[in-house]
C-alpha positions as CSV (number, residue, x, y, z in Angstrom):
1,X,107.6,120.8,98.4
2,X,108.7,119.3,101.3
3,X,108.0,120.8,105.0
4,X,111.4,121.0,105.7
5,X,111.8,123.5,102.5
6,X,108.9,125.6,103.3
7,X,110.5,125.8,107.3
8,X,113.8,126.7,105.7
9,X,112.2,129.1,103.4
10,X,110.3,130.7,106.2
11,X,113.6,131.0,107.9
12,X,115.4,132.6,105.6
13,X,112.4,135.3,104.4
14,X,112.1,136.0,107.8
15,X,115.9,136.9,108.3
16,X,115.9,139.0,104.9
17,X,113.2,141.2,106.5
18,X,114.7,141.9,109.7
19,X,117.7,142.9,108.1
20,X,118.1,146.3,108.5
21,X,118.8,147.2,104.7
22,X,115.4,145.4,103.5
23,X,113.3,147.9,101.4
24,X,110.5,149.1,103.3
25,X,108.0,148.4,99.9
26,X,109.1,144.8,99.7
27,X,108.4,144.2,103.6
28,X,104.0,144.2,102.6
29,X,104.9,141.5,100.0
30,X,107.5,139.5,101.6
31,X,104.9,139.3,105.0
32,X,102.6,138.4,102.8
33,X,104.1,135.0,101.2
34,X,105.0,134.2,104.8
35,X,101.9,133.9,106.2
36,X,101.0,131.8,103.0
37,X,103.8,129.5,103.8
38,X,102.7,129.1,107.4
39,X,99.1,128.9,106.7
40,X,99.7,126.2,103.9
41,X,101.8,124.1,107.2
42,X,98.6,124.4,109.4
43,X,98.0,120.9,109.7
44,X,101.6,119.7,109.3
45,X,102.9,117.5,112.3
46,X,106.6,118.1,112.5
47,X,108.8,115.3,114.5
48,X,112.5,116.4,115.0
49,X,114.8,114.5,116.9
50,X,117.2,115.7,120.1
51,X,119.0,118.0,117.8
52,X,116.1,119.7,116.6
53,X,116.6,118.3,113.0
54,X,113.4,117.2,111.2
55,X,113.0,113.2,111.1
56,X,109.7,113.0,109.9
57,X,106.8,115.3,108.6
58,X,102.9,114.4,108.3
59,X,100.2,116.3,106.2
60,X,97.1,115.8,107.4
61,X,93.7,116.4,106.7
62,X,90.5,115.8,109.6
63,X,93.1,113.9,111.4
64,X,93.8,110.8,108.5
65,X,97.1,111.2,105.9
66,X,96.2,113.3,103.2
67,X,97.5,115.6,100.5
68,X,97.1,116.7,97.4
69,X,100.2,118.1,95.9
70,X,103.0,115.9,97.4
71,X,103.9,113.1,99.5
72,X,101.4,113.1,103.3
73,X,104.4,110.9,105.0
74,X,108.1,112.0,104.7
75,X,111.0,110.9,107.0
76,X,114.8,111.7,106.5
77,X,117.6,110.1,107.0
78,X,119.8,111.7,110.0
79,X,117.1,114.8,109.5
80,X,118.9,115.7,106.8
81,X,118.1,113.4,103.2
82,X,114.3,112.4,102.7
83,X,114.7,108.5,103.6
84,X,110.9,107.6,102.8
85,X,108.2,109.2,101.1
86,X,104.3,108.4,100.6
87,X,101.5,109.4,99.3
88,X,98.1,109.4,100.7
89,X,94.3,111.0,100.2
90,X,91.5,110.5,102.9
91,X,94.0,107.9,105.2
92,X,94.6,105.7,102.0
93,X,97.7,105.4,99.7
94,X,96.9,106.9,96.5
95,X,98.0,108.8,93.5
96,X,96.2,110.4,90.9
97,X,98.1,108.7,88.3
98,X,98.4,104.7,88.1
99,X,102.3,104.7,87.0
100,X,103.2,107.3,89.4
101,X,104.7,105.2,93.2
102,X,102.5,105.8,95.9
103,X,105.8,105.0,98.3
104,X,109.1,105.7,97.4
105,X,112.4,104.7,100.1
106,X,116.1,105.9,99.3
107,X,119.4,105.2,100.1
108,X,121.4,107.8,102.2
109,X,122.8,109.0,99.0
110,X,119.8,109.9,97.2
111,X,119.1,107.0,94.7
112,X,115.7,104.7,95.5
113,X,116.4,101.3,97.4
114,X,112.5,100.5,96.6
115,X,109.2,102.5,95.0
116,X,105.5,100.7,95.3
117,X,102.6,101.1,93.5
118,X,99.1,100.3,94.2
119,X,98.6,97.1,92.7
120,X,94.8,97.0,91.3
121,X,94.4,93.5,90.8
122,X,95.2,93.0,94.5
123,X,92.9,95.4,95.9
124,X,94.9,97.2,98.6
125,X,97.9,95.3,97.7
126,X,101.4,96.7,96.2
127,X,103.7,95.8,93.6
128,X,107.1,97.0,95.2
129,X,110.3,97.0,93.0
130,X,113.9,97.2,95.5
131,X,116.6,98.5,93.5
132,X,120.5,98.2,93.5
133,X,122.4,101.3,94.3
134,X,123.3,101.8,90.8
135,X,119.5,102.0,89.8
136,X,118.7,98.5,88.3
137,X,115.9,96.5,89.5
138,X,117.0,93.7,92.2
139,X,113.7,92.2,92.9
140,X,109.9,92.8,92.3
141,X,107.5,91.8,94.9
142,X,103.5,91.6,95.3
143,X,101.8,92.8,98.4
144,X,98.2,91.9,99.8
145,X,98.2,94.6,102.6
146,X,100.0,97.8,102.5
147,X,102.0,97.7,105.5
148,X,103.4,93.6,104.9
149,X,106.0,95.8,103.1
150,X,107.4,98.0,105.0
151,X,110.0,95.4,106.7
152,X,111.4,93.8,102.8
């Protein structure tokens, strides 16, 4: 789950319990899951843009990229669609399986423009595939270094 969702989630559980018609029994329980939603944002570093629209979220972990159950790096497009997505443990790209992309980008409308995966034979390298808007592969591409792709 995203940052943005949990904030938006927060949000709204938040206005259901100041509403006056909320069920005194639920309020325990719906306190409750907010403070696990907040707590599990601790070390979240939110960037929003003069409109106050999240651009781009970082997990983090003893002050390096790190996460275990999602992307560590997310931006979005105009703060609204996720733009670029990537997954990190200790500071490093990484992903717990070997066929799933450590770094995904998309077009505005949702469909991936590219998705890289760590490349073993390469070390630290990547093997990036950039896709046509319909979905079909445009061009494949090896990487030594992580970040000689960001600007394919």
């Amino acid at each position: 789950m995203y940052a943005k969702s949990i904030i938006l989630r927060i949000d709204d559980m938040v206005s259901t319990l100041n509403e006056p018609s909320f069920k005194d029994e639920n309020k325990e329980k719906y306190s409750k899951e907010i403070e696990r939603l907040r707590l599990s944002m601790k070390n979240v570093i939110i960037t929003r843009d003069h409109d106050e629209k999240i651009i781009k979220e970082e997990w983090t972990s003893h002050g390096v990229l790190h996460r275990d159950d999602g992307p560590a790096y997310v931006t979005y497009n105009d703060g609204e669609n996720v733009h670029r997505e990537e997954w990190y443990t200790d500071g490093k790209l990484s992903r717990t399986h070997p066929h799933y992309p450590v770094s995904n980008t998309y077009y505005k409308d949702g469909n991936i423009f590219m998705s890289c995966f760590v490349n073993p034979r390469y070390g630290d390298g990547l093997l990036c595939f950039k896709y046509y808007a319909g979905g079909n592969v445009k061009e494949e591409k090896c990487y030594d270094r992580f970040y000689d792709h960001q600007y394919y």
